[in-house]
Legacy VTK file of the C-alpha trace (Angstrom):
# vtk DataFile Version 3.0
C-alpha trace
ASCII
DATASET POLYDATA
POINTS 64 float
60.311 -21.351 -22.875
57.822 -21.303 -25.736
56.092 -24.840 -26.395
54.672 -25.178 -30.144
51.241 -24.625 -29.980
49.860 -27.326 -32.396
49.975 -30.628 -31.177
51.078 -33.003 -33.642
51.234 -37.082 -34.255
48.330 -37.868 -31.791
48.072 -41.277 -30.291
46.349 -43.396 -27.966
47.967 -46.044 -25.989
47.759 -49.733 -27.720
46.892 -51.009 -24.531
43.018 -48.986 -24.433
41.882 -51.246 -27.532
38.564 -50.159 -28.009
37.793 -47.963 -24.580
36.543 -44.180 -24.533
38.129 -43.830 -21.017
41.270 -42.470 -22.473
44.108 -39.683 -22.928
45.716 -38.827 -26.015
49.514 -37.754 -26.550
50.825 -35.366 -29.212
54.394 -33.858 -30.166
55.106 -30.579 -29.491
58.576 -28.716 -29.738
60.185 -30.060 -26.378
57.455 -31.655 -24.882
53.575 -33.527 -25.216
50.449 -32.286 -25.153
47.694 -34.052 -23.175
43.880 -34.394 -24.005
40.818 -36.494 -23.304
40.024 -38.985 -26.495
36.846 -38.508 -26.112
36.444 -34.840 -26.176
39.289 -33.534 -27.723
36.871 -30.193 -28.839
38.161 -29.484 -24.945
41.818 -28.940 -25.663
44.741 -29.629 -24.016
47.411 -29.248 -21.760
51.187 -29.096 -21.964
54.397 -30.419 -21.040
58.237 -29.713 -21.017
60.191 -32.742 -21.995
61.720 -33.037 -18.604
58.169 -33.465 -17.149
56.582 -35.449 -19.407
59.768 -38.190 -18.442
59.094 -37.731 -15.100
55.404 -38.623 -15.371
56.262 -41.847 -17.395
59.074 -42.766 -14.672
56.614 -42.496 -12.013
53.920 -44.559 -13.943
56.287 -47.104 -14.355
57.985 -47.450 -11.256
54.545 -47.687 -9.735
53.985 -44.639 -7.777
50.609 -44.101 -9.329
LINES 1 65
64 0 1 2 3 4 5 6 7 8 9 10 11 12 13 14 15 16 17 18 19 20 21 22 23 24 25 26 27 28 29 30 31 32 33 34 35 36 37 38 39 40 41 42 43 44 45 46 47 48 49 50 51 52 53 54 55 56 57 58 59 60 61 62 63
Protein backbone atom coordinates (compact mmCIF):
# COMPACT_ATOMS: atom_id res chain seq x y z
CA UNK A 1 0.00 0.00 0.00
CA UNK A 2 1.29 3.48 -0.79
CA UNK A 3 0.49 6.15 2.07
CA UNK A 4 0.50 9.93 0.68
CA UNK A 5 3.56 11.33 1.58
CA UNK A 6 2.53 14.90 2.69
CA UNK A 7 0.88 15.08 5.80
CA UNK A 8 -1.94 17.32 5.76
CA UNK A 9 -4.51 19.20 8.38
CA UNK A 10 -2.06 19.02 11.40
CA UNK A 11 -3.41 19.21 14.87
CA UNK A 12 -2.68 19.03 18.38
CA UNK A 13 -4.96 17.62 20.90
CA UNK A 14 -7.30 20.42 22.72
CA UNK A 15 -6.56 18.82 25.79
CA UNK A 16 -2.34 19.96 25.71
CA UNK A 17 -3.48 23.78 26.02
CA UNK A 18 -0.36 25.44 26.12
CA UNK A 19 2.32 22.34 26.72
CA UNK A 20 5.45 21.56 24.38
CA UNK A 21 5.26 17.88 25.56
CA UNK A 22 3.20 16.94 22.62
CA UNK A 23 2.42 14.86 19.29
CA UNK A 24 0.88 16.16 16.32
CA UNK A 25 -1.64 14.27 13.88
CA UNK A 26 -1.98 14.83 10.13
CA UNK A 27 -4.18 13.24 7.21
CA UNK A 28 -2.72 11.16 4.91
CA UNK A 29 -4.47 8.93 2.16
CA UNK A 30 -5.67 5.97 4.51
CA UNK A 31 -4.05 6.75 7.51
CA UNK A 32 -2.13 9.65 10.07
CA UNK A 33 1.05 10.72 10.29
CA UNK A 34 2.71 11.20 13.70
CA UNK A 35 5.32 13.90 14.83
CA UNK A 36 6.72 15.65 17.87
CA UNK A 37 5.16 19.46 18.18
CA UNK A 38 8.03 20.58 19.16
CA UNK A 39 10.40 19.50 16.55
CA UNK A 40 8.51 18.81 13.69
CA UNK A 41 12.03 19.69 11.43
CA UNK A 42 12.37 15.73 12.67
CA UNK A 43 9.61 14.25 10.57
CA UNK A 44 7.33 11.74 10.99
CA UNK A 45 5.99 8.49 11.05
CA UNK A 46 3.05 6.69 9.49
CA UNK A 47 0.00 4.83 9.86
CA UNK A 48 -2.63 2.62 7.99
CA UNK A 49 -6.11 3.50 8.99
CA UNK A 50 -6.66 0.18 10.60
CA UNK A 51 -3.74 0.99 13.01
CA UNK A 52 -4.16 4.28 13.75
CA UNK A 53 -7.98 2.91 15.21
CA UNK A 54 -6.37 0.46 17.01
CA UNK A 55 -4.03 2.86 18.82
CA UNK A 56 -7.03 5.18 19.76
CA UNK A 57 -9.09 1.97 21.00
CA UNK A 58 -6.35 1.02 23.18
CA UNK A 59 -5.86 4.64 24.56
CA UNK A 60 -9.27 4.70 25.38
CA UNK A 61 -10.04 1.54 26.80
CA UNK A 62 -7.09 2.16 29.06
CA UNK A 63 -4.45 -0.20 28.12
CA UNK A 64 -1.86 2.53 28.02
Amino acid sequence: MTLSKHPANWRKSSRSNQETNCVEVGRIDNGAAVRDTKDRAAGYFTTTAAQWSAFIDAVKSGRF
